[in-house]
C-alpha positions, 0 to 999 in steps of 0.5 A, spaced: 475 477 426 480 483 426 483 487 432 484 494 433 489 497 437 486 501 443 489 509 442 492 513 448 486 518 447 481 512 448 484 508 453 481 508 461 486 512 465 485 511 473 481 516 477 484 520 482 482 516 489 485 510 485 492 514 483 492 516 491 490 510 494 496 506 489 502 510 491 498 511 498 499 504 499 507 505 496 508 509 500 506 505 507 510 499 504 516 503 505 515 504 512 512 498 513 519 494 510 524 499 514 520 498 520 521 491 519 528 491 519 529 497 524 525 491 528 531 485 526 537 491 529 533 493 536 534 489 543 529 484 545 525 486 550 526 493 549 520 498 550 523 500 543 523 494 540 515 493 542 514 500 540 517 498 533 513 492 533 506 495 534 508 501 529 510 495 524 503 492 525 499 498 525 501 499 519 500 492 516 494 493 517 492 500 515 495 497 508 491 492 508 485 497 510 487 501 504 487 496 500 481 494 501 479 500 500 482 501 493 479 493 491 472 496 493 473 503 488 475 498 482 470 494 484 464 496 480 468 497 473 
């Protein structure tokens, strides 16, 4: 049995969809992490806190919508 190292020409590289959605979901995980924080400094019961709750949220969710989507177009491979 011998292995063989794989070279750069024949290596898979990801599709375009697959490098969007990664730094898609980067990028919302930022929002997401200062959200959170901007939550910890904000007065309770506040419309400002409220606001930043449901953006903090919402995002979450279009994360893990995202994320899901990213799993679905790997998925066949």
């Amino acid at each position: 049995m011998t292995i063989r190292a794989i070279t750069p020409s024949e290596a898979k590289s990801y599709d375009r969809i697959s490098r969007a959605l990664h730094w898609l979901v980067a990028a919302l995980a930022v929002v997401v992490v200062s959200l959170g924080w901007a939550i910890g400094g904000a007065p309770r019961n506040t419309p400002a806190r409220d606001l930043l709750l449901v953006l903090h949220r919402s995002v979450g969710l279009v994360i893990l919508a995202a994320m899901l989507l990213r799993a679905g177009w790997r998925w066949p491979e």
